[in-house]
C-alpha positions as a printed NumPy array, in Angstrom:
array([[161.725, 130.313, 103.038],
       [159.542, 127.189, 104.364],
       [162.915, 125.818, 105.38 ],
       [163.752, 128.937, 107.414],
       [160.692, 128.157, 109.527],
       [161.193, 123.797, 110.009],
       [163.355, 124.265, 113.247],
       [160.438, 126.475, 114.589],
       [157.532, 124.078, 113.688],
       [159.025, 121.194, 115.01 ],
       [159.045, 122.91 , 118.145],
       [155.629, 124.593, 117.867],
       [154.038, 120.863, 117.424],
       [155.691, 120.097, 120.77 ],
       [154.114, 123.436, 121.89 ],
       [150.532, 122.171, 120.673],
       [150.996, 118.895, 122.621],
       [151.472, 120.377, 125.59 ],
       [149.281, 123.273, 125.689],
       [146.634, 120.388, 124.518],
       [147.645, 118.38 , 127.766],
       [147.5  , 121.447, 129.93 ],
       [143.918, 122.354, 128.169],
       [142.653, 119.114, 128.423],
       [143.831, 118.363, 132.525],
       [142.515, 121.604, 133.758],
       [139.329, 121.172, 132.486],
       [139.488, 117.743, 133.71 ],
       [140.599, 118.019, 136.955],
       [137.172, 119.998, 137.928],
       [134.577, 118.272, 136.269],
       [135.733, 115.188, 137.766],
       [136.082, 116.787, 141.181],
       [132.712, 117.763, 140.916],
       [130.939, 114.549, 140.461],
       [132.96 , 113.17 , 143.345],
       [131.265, 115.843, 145.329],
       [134.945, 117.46 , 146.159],
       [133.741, 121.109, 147.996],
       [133.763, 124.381, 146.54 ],
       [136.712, 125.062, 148.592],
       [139.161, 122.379, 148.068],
       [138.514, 123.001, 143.987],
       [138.996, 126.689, 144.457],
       [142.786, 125.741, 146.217],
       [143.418, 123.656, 142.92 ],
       [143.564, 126.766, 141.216],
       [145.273, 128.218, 143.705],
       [147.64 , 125.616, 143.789],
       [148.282, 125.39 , 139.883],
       [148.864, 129.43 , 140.187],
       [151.291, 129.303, 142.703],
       [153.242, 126.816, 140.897],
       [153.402, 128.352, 137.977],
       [154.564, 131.593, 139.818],
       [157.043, 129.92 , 141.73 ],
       [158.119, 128.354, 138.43 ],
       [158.946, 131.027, 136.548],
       [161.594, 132.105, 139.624],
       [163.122, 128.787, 139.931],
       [162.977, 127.068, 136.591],
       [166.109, 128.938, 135.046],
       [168.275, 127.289, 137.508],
       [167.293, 123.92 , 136.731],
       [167.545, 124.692, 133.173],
       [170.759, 126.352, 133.628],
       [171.716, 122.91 , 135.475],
       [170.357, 120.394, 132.757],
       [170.548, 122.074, 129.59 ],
       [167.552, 122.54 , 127.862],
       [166.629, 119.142, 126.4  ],
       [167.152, 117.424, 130.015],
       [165.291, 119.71 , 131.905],
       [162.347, 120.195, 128.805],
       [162.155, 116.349, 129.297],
       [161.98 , 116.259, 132.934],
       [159.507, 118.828, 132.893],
       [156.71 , 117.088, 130.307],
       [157.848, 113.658, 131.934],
       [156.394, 115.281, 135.476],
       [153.585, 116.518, 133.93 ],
       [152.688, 113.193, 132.618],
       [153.276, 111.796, 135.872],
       [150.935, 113.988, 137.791],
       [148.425, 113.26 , 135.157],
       [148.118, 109.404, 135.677],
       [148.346, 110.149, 139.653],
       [145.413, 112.417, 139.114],
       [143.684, 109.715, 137.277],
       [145.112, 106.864, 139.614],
       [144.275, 108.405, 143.144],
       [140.847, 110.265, 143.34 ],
       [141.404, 112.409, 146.632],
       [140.545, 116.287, 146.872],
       [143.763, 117.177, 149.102],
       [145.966, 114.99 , 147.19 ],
       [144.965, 116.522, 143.886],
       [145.653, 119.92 , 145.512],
       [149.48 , 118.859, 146.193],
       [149.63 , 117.777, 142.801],
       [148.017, 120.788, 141.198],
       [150.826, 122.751, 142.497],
       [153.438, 120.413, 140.739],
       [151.952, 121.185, 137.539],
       [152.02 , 124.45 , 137.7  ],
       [155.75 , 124.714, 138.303],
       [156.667, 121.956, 135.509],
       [154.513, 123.909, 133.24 ],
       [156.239, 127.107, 133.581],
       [159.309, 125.483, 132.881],
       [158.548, 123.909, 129.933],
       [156.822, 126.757, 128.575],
       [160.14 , 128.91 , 129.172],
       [162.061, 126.239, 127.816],
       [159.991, 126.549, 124.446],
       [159.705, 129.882, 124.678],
       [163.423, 130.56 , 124.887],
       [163.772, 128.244, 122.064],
       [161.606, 129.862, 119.772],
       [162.776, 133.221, 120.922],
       [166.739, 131.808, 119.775],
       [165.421, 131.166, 116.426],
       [163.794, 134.158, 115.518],
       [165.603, 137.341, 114.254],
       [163.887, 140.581, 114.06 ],
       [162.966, 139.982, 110.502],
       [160.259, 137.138, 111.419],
       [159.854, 137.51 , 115.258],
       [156.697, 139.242, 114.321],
       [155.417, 135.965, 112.173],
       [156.851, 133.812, 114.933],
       [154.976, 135.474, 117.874],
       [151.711, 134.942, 115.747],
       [152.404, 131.33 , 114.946],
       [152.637, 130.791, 118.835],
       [149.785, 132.848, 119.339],
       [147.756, 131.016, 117.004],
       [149.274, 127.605, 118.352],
       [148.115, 128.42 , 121.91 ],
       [145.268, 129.303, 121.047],
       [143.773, 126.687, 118.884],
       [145.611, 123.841, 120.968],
       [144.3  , 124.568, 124.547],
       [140.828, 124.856, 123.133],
       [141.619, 121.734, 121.335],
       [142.459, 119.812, 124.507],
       [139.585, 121.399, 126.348],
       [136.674, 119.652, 123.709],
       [138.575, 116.593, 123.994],
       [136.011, 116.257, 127.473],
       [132.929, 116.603, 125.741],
       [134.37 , 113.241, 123.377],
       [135.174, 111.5  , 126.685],
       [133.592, 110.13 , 130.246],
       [134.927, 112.211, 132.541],
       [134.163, 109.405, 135.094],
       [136.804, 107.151, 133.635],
       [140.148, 107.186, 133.835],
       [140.695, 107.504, 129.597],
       [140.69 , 110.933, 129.696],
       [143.997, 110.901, 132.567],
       [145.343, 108.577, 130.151],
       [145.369, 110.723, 126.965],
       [146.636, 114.055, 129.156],
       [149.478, 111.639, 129.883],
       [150.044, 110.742, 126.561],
       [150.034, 114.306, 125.137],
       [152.424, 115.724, 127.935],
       [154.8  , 112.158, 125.738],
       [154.134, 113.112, 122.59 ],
       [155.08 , 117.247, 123.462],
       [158.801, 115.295, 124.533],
       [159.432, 113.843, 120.762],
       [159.941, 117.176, 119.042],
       [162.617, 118.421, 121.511],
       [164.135, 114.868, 121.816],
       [165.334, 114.339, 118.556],
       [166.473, 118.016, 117.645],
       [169.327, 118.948, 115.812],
       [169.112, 122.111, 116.533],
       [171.755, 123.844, 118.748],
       [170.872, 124.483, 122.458],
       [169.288, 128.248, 123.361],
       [171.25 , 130.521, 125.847],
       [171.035, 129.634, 129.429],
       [167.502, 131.475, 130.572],
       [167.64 , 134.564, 132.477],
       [166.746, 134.875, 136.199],
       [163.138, 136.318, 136.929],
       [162.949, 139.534, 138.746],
       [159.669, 141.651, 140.297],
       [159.993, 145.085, 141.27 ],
       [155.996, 145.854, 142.116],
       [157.22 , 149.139, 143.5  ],
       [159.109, 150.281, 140.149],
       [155.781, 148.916, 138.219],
       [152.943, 151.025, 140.355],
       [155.306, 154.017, 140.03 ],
       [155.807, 153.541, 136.44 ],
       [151.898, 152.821, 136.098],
       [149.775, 152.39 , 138.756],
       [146.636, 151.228, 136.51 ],
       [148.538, 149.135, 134.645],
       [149.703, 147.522, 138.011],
       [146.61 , 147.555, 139.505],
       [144.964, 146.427, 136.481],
       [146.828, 142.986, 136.055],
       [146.1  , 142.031, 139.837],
       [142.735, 142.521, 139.412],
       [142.296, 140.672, 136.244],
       [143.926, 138.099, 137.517],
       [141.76 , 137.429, 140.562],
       [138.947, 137.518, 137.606],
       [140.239, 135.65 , 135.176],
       [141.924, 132.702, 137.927],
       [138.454, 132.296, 139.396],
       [136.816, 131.824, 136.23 ],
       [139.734, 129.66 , 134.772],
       [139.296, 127.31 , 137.83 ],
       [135.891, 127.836, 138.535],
       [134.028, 128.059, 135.402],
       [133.702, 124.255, 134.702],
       [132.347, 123.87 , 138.526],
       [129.373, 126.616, 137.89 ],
       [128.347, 124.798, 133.99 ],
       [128.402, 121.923, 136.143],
       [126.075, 122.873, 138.708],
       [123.676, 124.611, 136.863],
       [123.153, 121.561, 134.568],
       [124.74 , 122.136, 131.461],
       [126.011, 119.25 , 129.781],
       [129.784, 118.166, 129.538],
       [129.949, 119.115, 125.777],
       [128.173, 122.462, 126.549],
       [130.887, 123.35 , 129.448],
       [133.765, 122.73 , 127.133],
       [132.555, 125.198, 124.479],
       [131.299, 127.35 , 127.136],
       [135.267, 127.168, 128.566],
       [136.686, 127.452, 125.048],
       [134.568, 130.119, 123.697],
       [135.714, 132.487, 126.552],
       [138.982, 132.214, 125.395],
       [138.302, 132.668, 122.175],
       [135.542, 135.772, 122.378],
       [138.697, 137.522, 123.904],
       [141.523, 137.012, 121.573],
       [138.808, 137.897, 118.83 ],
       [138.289, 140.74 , 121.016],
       [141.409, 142.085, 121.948],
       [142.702, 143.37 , 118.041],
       [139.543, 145.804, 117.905],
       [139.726, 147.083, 121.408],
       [143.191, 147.682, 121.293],
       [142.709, 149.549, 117.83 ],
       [140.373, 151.614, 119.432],
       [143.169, 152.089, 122.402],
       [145.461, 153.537, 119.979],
       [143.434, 156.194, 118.96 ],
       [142.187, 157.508, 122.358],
       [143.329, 157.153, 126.499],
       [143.689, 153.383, 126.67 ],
       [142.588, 153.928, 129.938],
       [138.849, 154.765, 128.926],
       [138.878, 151.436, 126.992],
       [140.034, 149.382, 129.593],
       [137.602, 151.103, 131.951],
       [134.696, 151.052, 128.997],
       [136.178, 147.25 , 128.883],
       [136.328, 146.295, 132.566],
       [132.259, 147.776, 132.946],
       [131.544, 145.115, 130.113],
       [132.84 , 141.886, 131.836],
       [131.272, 143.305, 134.784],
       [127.866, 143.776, 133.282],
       [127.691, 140.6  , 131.689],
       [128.77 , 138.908, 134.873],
       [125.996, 140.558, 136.991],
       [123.725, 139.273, 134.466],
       [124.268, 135.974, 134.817],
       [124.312, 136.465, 138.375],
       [120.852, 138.011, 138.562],
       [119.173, 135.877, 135.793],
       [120.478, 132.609, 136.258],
       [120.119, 131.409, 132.858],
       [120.017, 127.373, 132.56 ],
       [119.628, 127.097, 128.901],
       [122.773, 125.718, 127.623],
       [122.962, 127.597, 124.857],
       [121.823, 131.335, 126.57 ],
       [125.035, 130.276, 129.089],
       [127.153, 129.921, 126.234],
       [126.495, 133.275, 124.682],
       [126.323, 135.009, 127.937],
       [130.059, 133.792, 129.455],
       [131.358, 134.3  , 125.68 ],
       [130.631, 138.132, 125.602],
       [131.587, 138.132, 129.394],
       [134.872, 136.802, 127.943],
       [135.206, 139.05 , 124.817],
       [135.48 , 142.348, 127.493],
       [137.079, 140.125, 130.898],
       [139.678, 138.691, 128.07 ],
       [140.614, 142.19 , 126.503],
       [142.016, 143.465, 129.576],
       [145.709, 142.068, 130.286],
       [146.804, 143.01 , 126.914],
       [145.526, 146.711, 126.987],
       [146.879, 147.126, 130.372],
       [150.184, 145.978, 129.566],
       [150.457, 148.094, 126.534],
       [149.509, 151.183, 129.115],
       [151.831, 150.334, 130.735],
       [154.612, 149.719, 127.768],
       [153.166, 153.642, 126.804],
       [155.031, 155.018, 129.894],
       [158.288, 152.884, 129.928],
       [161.289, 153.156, 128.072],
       [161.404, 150.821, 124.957],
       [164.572, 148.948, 126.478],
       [162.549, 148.378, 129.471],
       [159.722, 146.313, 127.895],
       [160.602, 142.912, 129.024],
       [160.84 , 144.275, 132.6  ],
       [158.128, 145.975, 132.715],
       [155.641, 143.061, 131.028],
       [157.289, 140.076, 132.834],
       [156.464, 142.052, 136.423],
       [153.032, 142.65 , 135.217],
       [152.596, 138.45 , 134.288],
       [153.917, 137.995, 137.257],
       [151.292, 140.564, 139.159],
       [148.68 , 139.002, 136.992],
       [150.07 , 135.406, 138.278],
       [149.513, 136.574, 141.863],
       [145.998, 137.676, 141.346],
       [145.169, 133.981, 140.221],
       [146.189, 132.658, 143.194],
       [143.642, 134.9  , 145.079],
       [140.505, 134.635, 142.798],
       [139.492, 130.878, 143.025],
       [139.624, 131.1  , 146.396],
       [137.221, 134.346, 146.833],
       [134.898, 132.666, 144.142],
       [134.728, 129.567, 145.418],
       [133.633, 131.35 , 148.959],
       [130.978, 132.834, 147.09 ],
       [130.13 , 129.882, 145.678],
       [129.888, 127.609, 148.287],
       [128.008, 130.858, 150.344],
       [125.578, 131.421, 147.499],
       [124.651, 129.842, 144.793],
       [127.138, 128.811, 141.493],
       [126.403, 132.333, 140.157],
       [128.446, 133.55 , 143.037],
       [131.602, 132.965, 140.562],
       [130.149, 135.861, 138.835],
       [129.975, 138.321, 141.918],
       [133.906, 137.728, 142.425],
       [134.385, 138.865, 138.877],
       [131.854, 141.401, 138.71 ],
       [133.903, 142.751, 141.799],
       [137.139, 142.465, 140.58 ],
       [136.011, 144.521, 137.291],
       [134.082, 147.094, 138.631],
       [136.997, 147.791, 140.884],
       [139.141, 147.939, 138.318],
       [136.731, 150.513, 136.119],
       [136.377, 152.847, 139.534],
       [140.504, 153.154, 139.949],
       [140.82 , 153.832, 136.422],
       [138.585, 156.216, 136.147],
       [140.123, 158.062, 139.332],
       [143.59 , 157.907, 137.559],
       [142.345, 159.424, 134.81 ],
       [141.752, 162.84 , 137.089],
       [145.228, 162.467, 138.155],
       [147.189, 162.012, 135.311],
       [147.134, 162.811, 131.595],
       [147.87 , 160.507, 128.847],
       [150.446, 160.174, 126.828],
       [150.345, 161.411, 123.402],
       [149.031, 159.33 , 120.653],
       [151.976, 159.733, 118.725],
       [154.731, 158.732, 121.509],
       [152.609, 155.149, 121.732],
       [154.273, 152.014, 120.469],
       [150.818, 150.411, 118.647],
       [149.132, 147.762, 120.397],
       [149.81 , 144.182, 120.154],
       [147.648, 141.034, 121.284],
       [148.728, 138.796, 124.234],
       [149.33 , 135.466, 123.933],
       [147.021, 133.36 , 126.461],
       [147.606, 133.929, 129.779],
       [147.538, 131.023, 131.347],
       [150.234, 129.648, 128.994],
       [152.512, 132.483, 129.077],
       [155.492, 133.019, 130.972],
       [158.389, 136.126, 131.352],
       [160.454, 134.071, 128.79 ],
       [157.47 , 134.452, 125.838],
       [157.704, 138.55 , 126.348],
       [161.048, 137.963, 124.845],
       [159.823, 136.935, 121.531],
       [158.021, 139.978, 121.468],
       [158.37 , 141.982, 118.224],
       [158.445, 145.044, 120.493],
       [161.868, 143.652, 122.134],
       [163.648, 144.361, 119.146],
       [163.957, 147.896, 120.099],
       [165.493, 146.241, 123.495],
       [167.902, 144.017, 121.646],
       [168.625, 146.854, 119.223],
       [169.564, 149.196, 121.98 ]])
């Protein structure tokens, strides 16, 4: 059986490396920014940037797959990544780092797709289920793994550049010296926001507005730990425990979405992020460790929301129809993170660092008021025509590709 799974391993280590490298640069990026007093603004556009590129990524990747094959173009795409790593570390300039930002989103969203499509080829519907939780669990535990890298490291030298360059080589080696025969060529990316809102508008709505909340605190959240004082081990955590709190989150709030209107838990959801985050905002703890538990139950509701909204959405569509309907939804989500660093870091740089916290607190309770108005207007659908709910796999690592290893395509691939 073990030998069933070695193709898949091999390529989940690659997986780890680069998630690690993408965990351990984006937490980089703005610490560093910071103490080279880069504004509010310009770090807000890195996250803008990186969004972008990822987005424009998972539309234009395929063809240079589909070009290259998939160990070329896997290689090209970790190779670039590397690349912009050392220039990050080499050339210490706010508008260059901006340009570059946006080249790292688009090489990660093809090398995530290239993995993803890999994995996805060596699955059958016997073990896609195990294989979608190795990922999950590989994701997971590797981004947070590159993220407390920091607190080992001076984030004032240029060590740090050097081992996200390293990592984004080491993710190459698993891929490079495969046996294994090449995936199908990847499929084209399409977005039809009309056909989502009319298949769910809260679902639709949903994943924009979590994504303005969850892109400003993804870009933004190392930049308020920072200016409140925390130290650099304290912001790590902080950044990784978010993360965390959610996925921990998600499997008991989606439970509890399977037995009522998933709507009422992702508005019940959406007032929790939103509570916590005015808390923070009003208090302005500085305690390290009251930060830390404070932005980790924000994150256990704020992190809970993309997958419940996406299996409301899944609720109303046709079962052949699922990898439609959740790629358009990433790809809402994906817009929304272009737009929240830049309305946090407005705040920010109006206010005071807490400001991050009024974007998101905005963002949620926006998201709560629209739900709850769709709940006059429509009525759910029965309990017993729901597929049950399944976690997400981290968001920020995720493309339209990974919604193919879904256990819930196989009634897709069945049909």
């Amino acid at each position: 059986m073990l030998a069933s799974y070695r193709p898949i391993l091999s390529l989940l280590r690659g997986t780890a490396f680069l998630l690690a490298a993408s965990g351990l640069h984006g937490l980089l990026l703005p610490l560093r920014g910071q103490v080279e007093g880069f504004s509010t603004a310009s770090l807000g556009l890195m996250g803008t940037a990186w969004a972008g590129g990822f987005v424009t990524g998972c539309f234009f990747a395929p063809r240079i797959v589909r070009r290259a094959g998939h160990v070329r173009a896997f290689g090209a795409f970790a190779a670039s990544g590397a690349i912009v790593a050392l220039l990050t570390g080499l050339i210490i300039d706010e508008y260059v780092w901006i340009l570059l930002r946006a080249f790292t989103g688009f090489t990660m969203a093809g090398a995530f797709m290239v993995i993803e499509s890999w994995l996805n080829e060596k699955a059958t519907n016997e073990n896609r289920g195990t294989v979608f939780g190795l990922y999950m669990m590989v994701t997971y535990a590797s981004i947070m793994g590159g993220q407390m890298i920091v607190a080992g490291g001076d984030v004032k030298s240029a060590s740090l550049f050097m081992i996200t360059g390293i990592l984004f080589c080491l993710s190459l080696l698993p891929t490079a010296v495969s046996t294994a025969s090449h995936p199908k060529p990847l499929q084209d990316v399409k977005l039809d926001v009309k056909g989502l809102y009319a298949n769910s508008p809260v679902s639709a709505i949903a994943c924009l507005l979590v994504g303005i909340a969850n892109g400003a605190w993804g870009t933004l959240g190392a930049v308020y730990g920072a200016r409140i004082g925390i130290s650099t081990a304290e912001i790590a955590l902080m950044m990784s425990l978010v993360v965390v709190a959610g996925a921990a989150m998600q499997l008991p709030a989606g439970r509890l979405s399977d037995k009522t209107d998933r709507r009422f838990v992702l508005a019940g959801a959406a007032f929790g992020a939103a509570l916590f985050a005015l808390l923070i905002f009003l208090f302005e703890p500085r305690s390290g460790i009251f930060v830390i538990v404070f932005t980790a139950a924000y994150g256990a509701f704020a992190y809970t929301l993309y997958s419940i909204a996406v299996a409301h959405a899944n609720d109303h569509a046709r079962a052949e129809d699922f990898v439609k309907v959740s790629g358009g939804l990433l790809l809402l989500y994906g817009f929304g993170t272009m737009i929240g660093p830049l309305l946090a870091a407005a705040l920010m740089g109006w206010m005071r660092p807490e400001g991050l916290f009024l974007a998101t607190a905005f963002a949620h309770l926006s998201l709560a008021g629209y739900t709850l108005l769709r709940i006059s207007r429509r009525a759910p659908v029965p309990i017993g025509d729901r597929d049950a709910f399944k976690t997400q796999p981290a968001d920020r690592s995720v493309t339209p590709e990974a919604l193919r290893l879904d256990p819930r395509r196989k009634a897709e691939a069945d049909s």
